[in-house]
Backbone as CSV, one residue per row, in Angstrom:
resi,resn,N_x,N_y,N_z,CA_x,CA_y,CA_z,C_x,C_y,C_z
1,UNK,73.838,120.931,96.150,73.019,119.750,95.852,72.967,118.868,97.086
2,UNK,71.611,118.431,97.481,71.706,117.722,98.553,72.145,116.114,98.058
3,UNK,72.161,115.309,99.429,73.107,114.275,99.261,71.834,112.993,99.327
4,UNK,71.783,112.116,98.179,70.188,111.563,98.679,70.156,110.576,100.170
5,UNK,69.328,110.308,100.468,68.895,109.343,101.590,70.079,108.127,101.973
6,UNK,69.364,107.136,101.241,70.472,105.909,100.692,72.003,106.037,101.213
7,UNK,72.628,107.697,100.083,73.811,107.786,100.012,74.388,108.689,101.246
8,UNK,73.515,109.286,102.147,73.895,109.595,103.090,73.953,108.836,104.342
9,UNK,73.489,107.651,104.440,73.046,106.416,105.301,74.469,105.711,105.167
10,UNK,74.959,105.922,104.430,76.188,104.663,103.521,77.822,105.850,103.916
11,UNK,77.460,106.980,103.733,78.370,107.426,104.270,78.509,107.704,106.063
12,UNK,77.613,107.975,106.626,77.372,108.154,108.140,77.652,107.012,108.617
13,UNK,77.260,106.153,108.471,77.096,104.801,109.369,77.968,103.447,108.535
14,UNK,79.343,103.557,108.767,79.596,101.896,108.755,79.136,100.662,109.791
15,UNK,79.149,99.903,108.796,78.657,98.345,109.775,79.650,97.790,110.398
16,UNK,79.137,97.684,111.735,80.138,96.514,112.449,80.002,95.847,111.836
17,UNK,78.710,95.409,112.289,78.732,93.721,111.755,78.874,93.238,110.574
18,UNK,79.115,94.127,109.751,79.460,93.861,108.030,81.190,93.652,108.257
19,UNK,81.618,94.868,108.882,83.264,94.743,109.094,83.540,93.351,109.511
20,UNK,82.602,93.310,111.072,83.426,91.916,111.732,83.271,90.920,110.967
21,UNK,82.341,90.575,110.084,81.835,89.366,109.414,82.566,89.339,107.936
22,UNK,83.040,90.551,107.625,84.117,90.639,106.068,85.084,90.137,106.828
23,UNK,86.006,90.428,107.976,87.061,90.221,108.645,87.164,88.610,108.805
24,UNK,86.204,88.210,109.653,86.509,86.484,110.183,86.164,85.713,108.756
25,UNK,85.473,85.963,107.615,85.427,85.025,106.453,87.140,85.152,106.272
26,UNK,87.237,86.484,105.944,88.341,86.606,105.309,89.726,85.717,106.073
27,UNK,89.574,86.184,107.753,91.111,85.521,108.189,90.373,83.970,108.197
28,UNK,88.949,83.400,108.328,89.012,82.082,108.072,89.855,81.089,107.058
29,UNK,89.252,81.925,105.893,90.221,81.407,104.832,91.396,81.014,104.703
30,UNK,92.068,82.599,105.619,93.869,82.160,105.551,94.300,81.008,106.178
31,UNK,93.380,80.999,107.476,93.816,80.267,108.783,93.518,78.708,107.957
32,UNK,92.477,78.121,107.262,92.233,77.342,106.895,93.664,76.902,106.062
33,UNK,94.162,77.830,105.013,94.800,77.368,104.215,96.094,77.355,104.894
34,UNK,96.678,77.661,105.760,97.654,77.868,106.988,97.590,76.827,107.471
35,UNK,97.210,76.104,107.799,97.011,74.798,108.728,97.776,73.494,108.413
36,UNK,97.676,73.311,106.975,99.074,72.425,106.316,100.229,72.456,106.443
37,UNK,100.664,73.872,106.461,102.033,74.466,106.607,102.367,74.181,108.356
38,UNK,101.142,74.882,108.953,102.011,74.761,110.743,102.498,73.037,111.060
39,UNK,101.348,72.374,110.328,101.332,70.629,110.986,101.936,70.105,110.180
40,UNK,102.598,70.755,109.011,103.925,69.927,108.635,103.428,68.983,107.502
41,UNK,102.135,69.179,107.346,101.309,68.491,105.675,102.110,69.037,104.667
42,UNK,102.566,70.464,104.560,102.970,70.918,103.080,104.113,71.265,103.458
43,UNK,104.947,71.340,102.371,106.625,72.312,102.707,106.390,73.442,102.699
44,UNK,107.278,74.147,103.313,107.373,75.601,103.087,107.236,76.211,101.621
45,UNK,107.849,75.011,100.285,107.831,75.804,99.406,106.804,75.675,98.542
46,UNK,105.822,74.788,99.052,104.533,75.338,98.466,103.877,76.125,98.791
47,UNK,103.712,77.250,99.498,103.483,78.491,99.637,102.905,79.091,99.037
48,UNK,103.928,79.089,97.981,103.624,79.872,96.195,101.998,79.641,95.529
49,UNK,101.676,77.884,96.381,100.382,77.897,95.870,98.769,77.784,96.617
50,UNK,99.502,78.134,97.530,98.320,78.701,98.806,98.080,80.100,98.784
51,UNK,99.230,80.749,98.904,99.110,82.537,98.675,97.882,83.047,97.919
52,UNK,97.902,82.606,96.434,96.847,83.138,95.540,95.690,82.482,95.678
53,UNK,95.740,81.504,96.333,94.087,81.247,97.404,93.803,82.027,97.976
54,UNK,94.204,81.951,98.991,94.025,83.153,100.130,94.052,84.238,99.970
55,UNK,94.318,84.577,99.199,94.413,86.348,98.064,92.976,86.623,97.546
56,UNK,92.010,85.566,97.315,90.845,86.045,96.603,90.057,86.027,97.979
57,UNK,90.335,85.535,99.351,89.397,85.311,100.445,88.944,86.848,100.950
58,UNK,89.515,88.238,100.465,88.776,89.256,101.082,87.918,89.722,99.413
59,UNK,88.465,89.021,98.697,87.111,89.300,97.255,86.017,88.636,98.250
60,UNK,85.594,87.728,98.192,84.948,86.889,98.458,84.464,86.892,99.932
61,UNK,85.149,87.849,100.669,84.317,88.430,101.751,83.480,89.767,101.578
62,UNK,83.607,90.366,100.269,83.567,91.743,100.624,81.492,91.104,99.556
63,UNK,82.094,90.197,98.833,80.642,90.044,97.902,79.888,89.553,98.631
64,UNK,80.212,88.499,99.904,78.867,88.536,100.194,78.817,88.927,101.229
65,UNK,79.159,89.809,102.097,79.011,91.258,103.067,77.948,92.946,102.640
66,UNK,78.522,92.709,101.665,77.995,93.992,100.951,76.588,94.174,101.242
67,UNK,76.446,95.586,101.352,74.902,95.676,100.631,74.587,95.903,99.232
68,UNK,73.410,95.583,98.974,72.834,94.885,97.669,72.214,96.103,96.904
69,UNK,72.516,97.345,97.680,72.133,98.565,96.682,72.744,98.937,95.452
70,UNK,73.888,98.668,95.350,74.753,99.261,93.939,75.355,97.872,93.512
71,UNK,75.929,97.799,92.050,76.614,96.869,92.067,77.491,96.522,92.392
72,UNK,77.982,94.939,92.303,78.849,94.868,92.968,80.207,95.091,92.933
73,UNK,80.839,95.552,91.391,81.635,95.929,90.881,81.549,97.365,91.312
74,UNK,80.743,97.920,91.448,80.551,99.878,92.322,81.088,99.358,94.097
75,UNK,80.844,98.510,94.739,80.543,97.925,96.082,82.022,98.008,96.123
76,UNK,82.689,97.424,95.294,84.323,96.790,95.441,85.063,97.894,95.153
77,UNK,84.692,99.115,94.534,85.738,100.242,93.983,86.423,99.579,92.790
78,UNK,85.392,98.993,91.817,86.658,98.390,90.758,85.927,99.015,89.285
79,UNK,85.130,99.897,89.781,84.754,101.011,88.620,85.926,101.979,88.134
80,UNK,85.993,102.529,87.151,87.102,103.422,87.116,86.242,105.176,86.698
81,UNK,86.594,106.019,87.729,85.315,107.158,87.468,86.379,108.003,86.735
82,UNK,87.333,108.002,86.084,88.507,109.063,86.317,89.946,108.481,85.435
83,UNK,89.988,107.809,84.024,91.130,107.539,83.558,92.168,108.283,83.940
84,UNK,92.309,110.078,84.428,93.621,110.927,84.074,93.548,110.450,85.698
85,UNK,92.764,110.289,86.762,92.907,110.497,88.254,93.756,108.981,88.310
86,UNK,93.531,107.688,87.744,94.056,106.586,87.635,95.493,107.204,87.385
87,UNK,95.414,107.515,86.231,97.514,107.411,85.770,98.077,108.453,86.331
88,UNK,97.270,109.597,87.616,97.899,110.073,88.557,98.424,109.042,89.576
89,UNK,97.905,108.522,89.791,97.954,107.823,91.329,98.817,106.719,90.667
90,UNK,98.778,106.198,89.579,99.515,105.303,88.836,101.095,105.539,88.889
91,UNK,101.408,106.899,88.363,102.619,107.419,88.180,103.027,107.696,90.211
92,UNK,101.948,108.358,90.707,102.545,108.512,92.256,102.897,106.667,92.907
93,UNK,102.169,105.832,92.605,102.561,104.904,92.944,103.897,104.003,92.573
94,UNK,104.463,104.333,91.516,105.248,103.928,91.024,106.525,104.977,91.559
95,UNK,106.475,105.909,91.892,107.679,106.944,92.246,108.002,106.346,93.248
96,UNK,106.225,106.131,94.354,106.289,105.785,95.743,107.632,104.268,96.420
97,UNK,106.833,103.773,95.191,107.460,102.414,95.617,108.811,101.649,94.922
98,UNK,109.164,103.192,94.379,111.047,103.042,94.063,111.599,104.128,94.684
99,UNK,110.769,105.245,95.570,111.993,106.118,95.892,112.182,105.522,97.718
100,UNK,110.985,104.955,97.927,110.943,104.525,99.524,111.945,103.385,99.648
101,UNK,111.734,102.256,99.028,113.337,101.404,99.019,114.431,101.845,98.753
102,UNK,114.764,102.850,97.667,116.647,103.227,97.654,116.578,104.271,98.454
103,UNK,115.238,105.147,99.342,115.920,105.361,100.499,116.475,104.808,101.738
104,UNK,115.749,103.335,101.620,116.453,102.519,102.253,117.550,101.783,102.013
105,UNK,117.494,101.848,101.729,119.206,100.985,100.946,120.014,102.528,101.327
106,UNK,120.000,103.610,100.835,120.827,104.708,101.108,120.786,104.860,102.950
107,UNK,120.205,104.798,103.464,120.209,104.876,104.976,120.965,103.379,105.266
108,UNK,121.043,102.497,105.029,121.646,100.987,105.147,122.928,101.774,104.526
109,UNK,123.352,102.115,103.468,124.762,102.348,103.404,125.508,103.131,103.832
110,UNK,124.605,104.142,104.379,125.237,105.397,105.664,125.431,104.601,106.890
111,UNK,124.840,103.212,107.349,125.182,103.094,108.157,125.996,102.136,108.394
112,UNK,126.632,101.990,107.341,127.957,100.863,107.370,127.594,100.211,106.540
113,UNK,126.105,99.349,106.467,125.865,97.853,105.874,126.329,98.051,104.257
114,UNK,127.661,96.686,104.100,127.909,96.325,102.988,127.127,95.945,102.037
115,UNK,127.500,96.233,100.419,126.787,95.793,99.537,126.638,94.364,99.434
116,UNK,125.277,93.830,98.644,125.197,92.969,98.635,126.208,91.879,97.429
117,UNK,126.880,90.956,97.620,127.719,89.474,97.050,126.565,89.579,96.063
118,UNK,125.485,89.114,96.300,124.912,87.905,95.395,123.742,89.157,94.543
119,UNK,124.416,89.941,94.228,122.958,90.883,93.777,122.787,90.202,91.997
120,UNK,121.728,90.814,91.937,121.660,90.390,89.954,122.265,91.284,89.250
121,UNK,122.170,90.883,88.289,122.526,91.921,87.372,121.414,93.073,87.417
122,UNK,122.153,94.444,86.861,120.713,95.237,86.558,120.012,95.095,85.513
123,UNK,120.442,94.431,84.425,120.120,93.838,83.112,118.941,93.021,83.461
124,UNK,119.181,91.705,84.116,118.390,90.881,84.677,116.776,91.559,85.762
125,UNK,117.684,92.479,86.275,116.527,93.078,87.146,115.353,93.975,86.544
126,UNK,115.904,94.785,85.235,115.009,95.092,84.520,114.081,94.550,83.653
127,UNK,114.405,93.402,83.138,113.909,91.808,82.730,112.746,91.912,83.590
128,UNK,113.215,91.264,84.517,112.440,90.495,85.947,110.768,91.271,86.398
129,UNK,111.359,92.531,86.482,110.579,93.064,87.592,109.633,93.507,87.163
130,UNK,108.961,93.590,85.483,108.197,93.751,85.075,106.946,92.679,84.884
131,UNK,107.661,91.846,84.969,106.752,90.578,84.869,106.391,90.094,86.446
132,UNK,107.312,90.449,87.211,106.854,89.711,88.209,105.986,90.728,88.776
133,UNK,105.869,92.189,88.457,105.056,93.034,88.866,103.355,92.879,88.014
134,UNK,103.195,92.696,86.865,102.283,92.125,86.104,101.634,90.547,87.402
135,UNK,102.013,89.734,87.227,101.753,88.579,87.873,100.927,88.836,89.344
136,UNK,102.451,89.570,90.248,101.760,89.867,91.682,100.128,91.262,91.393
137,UNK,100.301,92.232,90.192,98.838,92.808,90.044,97.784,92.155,90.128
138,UNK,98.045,91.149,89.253,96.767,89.951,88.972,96.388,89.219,90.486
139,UNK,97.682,88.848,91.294,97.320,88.118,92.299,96.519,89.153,93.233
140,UNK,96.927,90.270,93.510,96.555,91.415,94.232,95.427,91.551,94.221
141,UNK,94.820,91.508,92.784,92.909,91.838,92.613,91.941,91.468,93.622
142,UNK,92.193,90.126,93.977,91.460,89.503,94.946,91.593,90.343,96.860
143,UNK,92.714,90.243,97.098,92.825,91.520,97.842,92.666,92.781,97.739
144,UNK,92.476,93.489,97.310,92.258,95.104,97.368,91.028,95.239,96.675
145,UNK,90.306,94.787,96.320,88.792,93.965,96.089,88.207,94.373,97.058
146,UNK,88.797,93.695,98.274,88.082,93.394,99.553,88.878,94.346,100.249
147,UNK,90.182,94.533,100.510,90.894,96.015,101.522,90.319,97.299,100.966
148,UNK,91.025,97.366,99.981,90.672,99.063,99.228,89.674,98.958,98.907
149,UNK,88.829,98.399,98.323,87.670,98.446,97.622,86.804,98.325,98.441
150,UNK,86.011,97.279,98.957,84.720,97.051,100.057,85.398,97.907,101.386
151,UNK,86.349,97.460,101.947,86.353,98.216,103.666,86.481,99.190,103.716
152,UNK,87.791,99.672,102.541,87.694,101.215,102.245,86.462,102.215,102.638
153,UNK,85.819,101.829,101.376,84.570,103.027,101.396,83.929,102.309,102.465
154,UNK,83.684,101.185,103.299,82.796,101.017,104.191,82.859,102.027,105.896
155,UNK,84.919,102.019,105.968,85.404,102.704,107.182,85.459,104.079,106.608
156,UNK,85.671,104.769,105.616,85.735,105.766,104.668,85.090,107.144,105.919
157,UNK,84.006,106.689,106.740,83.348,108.188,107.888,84.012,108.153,108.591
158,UNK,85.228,107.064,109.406,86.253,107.130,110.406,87.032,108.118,109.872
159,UNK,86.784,109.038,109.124,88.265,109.553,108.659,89.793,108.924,107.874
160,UNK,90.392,109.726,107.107,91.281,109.114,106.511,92.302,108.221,107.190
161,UNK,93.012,108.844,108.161,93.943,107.722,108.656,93.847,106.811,109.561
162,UNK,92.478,106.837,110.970,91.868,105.976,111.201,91.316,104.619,110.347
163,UNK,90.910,104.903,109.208,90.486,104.566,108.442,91.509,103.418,107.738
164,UNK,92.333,104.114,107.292,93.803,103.032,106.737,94.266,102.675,107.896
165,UNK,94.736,103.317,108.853,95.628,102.747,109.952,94.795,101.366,110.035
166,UNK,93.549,101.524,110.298,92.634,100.340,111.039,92.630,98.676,109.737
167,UNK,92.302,99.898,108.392,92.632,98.469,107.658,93.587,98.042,107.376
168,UNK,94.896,98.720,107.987,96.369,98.133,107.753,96.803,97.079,108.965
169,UNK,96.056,97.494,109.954,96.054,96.086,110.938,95.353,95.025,110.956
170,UNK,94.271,95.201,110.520,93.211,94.084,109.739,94.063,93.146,108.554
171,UNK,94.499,93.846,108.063,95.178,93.297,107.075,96.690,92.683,107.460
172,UNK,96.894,93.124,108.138,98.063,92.286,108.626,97.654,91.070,109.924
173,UNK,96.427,91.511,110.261,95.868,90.123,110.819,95.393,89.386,110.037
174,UNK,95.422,89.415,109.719,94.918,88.663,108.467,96.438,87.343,107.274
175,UNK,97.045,87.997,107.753,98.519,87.870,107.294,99.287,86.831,108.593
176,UNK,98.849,87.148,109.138,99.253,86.611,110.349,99.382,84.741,110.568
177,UNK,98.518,83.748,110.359,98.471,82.726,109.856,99.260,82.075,109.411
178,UNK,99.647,82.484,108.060,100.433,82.130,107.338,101.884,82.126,107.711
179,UNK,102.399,83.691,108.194,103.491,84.244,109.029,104.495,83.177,110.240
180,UNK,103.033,82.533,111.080,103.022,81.759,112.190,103.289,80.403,111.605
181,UNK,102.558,79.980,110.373,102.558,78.962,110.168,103.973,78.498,109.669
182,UNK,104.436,78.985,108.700,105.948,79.286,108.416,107.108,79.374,109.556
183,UNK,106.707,79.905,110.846,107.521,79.759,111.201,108.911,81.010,111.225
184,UNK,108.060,82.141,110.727,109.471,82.989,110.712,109.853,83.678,111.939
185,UNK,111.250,84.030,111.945,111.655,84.696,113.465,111.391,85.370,114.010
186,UNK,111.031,85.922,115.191,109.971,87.414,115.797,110.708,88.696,115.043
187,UNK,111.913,88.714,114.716,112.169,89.590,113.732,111.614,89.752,112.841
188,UNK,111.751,88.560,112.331,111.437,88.788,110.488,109.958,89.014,110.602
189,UNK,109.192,88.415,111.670,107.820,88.459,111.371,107.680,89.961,111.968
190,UNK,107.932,90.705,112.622,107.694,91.777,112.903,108.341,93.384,111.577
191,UNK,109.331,92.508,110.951,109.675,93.319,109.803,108.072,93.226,108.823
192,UNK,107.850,91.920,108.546,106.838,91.649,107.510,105.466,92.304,108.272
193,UNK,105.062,91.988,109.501,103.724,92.609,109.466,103.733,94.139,109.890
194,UNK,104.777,94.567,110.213,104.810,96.002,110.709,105.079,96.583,108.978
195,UNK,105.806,95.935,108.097,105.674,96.883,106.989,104.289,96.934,106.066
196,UNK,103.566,95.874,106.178,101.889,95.766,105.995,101.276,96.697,106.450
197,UNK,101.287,97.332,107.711,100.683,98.160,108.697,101.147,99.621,107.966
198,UNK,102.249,99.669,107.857,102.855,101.010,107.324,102.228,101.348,105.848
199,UNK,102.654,100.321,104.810,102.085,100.829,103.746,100.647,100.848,103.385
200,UNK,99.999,99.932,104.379,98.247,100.682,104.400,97.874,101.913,104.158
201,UNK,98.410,102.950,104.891,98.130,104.492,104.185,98.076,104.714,102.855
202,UNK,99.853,104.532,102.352,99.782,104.796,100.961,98.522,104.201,100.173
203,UNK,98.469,102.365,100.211,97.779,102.030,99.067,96.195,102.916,99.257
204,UNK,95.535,103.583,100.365,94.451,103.906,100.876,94.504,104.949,100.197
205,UNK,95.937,105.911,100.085,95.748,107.089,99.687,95.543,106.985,98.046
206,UNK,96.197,106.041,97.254,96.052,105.354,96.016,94.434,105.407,95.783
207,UNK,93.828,104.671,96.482,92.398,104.395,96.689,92.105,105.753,96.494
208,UNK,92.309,106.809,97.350,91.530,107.891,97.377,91.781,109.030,95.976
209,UNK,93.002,108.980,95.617,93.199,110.046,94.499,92.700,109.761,93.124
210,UNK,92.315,108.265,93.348,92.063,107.681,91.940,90.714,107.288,91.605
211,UNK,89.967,106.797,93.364,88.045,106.574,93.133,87.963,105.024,92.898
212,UNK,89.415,104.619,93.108,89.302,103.320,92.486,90.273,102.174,93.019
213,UNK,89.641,100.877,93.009,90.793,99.861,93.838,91.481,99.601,93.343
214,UNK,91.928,100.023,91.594,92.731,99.965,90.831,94.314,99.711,90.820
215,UNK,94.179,101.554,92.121,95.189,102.256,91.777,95.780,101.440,92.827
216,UNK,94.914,100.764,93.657,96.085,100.097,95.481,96.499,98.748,94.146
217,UNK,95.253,97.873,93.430,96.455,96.783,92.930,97.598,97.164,92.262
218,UNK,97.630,97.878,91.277,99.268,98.484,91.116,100.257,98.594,92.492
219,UNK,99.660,99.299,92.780,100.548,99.467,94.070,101.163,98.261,95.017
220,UNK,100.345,97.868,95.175,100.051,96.221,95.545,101.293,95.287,94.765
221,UNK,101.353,95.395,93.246,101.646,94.705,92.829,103.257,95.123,92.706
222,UNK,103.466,96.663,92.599,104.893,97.560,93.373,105.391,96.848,94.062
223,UNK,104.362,96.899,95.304,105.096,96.491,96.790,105.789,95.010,96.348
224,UNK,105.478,94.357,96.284,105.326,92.700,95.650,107.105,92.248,94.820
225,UNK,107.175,93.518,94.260,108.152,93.098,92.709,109.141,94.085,92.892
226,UNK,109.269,95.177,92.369,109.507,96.848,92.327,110.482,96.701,93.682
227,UNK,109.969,96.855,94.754,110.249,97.245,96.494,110.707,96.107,96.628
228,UNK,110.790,94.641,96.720,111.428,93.372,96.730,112.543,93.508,95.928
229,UNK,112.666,93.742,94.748,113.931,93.952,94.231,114.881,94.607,94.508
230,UNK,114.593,95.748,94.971,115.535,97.034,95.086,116.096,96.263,97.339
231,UNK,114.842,96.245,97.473,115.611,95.935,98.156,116.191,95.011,98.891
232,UNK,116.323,93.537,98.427,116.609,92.777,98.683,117.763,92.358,97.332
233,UNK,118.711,92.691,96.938,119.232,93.054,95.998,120.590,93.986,95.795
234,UNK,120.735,94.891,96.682,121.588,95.737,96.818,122.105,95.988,98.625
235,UNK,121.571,95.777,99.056,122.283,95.358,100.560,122.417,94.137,101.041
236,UNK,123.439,94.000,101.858,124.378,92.561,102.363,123.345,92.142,103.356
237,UNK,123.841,91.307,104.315,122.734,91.080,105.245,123.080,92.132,106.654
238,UNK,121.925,92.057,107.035,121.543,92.929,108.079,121.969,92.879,109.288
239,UNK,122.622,93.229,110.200,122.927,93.370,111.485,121.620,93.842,112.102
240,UNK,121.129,93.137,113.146,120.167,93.269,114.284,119.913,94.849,114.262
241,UNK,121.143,95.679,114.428,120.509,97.300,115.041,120.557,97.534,113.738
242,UNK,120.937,97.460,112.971,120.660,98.262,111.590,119.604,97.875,110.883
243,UNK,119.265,96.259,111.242,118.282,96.140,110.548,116.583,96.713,111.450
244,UNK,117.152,97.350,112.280,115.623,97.896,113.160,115.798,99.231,112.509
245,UNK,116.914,99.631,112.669,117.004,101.253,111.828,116.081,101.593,110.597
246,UNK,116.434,100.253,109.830,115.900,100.532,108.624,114.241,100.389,108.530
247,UNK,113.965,99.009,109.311,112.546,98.953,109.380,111.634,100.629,109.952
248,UNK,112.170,101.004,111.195,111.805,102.487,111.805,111.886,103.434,110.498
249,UNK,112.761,103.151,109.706,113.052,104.483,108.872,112.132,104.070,107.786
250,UNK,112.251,102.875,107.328,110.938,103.169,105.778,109.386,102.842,106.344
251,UNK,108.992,102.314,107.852,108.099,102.836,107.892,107.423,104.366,107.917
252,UNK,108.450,104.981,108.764,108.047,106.618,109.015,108.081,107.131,107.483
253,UNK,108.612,106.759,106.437,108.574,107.093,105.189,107.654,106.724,104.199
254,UNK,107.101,105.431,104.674,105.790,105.161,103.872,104.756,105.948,104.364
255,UNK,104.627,106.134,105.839,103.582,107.063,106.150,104.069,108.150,105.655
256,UNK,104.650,109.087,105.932,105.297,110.623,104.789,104.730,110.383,103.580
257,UNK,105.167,109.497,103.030,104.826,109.397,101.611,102.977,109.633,101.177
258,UNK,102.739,108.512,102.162,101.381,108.399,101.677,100.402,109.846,102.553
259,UNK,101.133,110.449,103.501,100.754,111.700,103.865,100.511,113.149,102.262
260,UNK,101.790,112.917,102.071,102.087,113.794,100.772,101.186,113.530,99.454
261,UNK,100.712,112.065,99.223,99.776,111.833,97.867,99.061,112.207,98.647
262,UNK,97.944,111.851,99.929,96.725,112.062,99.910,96.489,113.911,99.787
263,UNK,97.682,114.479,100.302,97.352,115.644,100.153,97.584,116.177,98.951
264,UNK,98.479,115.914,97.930,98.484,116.190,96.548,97.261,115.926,95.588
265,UNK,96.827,115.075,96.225,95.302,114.378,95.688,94.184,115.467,95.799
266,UNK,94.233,115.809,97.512,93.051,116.622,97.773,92.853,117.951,96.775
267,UNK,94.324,118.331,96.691,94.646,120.005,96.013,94.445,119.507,95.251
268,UNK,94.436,118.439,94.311,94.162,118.028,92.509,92.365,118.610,92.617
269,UNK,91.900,117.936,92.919,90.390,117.504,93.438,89.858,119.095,93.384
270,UNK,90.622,119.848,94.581,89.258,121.135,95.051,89.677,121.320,93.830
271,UNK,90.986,121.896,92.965,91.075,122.580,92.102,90.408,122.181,90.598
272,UNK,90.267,121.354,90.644,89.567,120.806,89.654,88.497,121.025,89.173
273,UNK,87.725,121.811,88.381,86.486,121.736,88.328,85.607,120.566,87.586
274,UNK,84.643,120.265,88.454,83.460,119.240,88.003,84.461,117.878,87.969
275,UNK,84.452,118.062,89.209,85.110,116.638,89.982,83.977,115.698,90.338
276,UNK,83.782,114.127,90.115,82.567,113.501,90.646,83.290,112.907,91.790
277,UNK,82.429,112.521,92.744,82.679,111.613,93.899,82.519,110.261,93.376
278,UNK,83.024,109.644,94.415,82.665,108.104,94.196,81.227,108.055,94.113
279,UNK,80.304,108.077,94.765,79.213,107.920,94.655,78.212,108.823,93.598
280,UNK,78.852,109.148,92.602,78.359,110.035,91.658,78.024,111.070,91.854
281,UNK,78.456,112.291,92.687,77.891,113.436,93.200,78.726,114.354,92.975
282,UNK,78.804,115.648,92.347,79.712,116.855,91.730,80.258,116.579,93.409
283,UNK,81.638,117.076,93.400,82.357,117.871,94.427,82.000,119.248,94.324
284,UNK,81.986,119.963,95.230,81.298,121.442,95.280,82.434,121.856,95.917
């Protein structure tokens, strides 16, 4: 079956100028809402209520960037083509983002670092982490709206990991603002935006097994709750070389990881018969 006009135009050719112009709304926003925090207008601990501002600024880049051929709910990837392909990528996301932290924590305790004094209970943690994973989903929408959903399929002809790699630095520029504005240490800020950069693959590969921006807000909302708990929770504090160890080690593991779904994905897919594409077209 040939591929029509339109939909072959949309796959060949992404827009710069759609990218650059989703990009600067989007880091406008942050930078805007960032600006209280650097000059000392807000405390640090209002944070909590700038974040989910700035969380809807790549929704809200991607709607009015778009082109005006499909809707805009098709535009964003927030269609669902595939309930069983969802609670694949659902269940891989959820493995993803509890087996990649207690491998970190297990590499932290091979390498000396003591358990953590002040951990919670596990009682408490099972409580917790459901709700706070619910909450950060909801906040997530507004982002992966605009990451997974609009840039996705827009960079989607760069190839797969061009493709994420590129929106995992976008996205951590994007992050960046806030980071600065706060004030955190070239450590810590290089822990936080280098692990942004890393798990771009996975949530991309999420994106891809599922057809849908769905599957990155779960994931999204993992990273957030799930991966914060485990690991901030069970190890002491960090020594300088161990704590680079660990950053080196669960990045190279988020990429692995998200290497392994996209390819578990693909073999789902050929094997599958009467698979649709995103754009409504049998897979052949």
């Amino acid at each position: 079956m040939s591929t029509p006009p339109a939909v072959a135009q949309s796959v060949l050719a992404p827009s710069l100028r759609r990218v650059l112009a989703f990009l600067g709304i989007a880091l406008a926003v942050s930078t805007a809402l960032s600006l209280p925090f650097a000059f000392g207008a807000l405390p640090p601990e209002a944070v909590g209520l700038a974040v989910p501002l700035a969380q809807l600024s790549p929704l809200l880049a991607a709607l009015l960037v778009r082109r005006r051929g499909a809707p805009w709910w098709r535009a964003l990837a927030l269609g669902i083509p595939s309930w069983r392909a969802l609670g694949i990528a659902a269940l891989a996301a959820i493995a993803a983002f509890v087996m990649v932290p207690l491998a970190r924590v297990l590499i932290g305790l091979g390498a000396g670092m003591p358990p953590s004094a002040d951990a919670l209970p596990l009682s408490s943690l099972l409580l917790a982490v459901p709700a706070v994973l619910v909450m950060q989903s909801l906040f997530a929408i507004g982002e992966e709206a605009g990451w997974r959903g609009w840039l996705h399929g827009e960079l989607r002809p760069l190839g797969f990991w061009p493709m994420s790699l590129l929106i995992g630095v976008m996205w951590a520029v994007w992050h960046a603002p806030i980071v600065l504005a706060l004030g955190l240490a070239p450590r810590e800020a290089v822990t936080y935006l280098g692990t942004i950069v890393a798990v771009a693959p996975l949530l991309s590969a999420l994106r891809e097994i599922s057809g849908t921006a769905w599957a990155a807000v779960l994931g999204h909302g993992l990273l957030n709750s799930a991966r914060v708990a485990i690991e901030q929770n069970v190890l002491g504090p960090l020594e300088p070389e161990t704590a680079w160890l660990l950053d080196l080690s669960s990045w190279a593991l988020w990429l692995a990881v998200a290497a392994a779904a996209l390819h578990l994905g693909t073999r789902r897919r050929a094997t599958t018969p009467g698979t649709v594409s995103e754009a409504g077209l049998p897979v052949r």
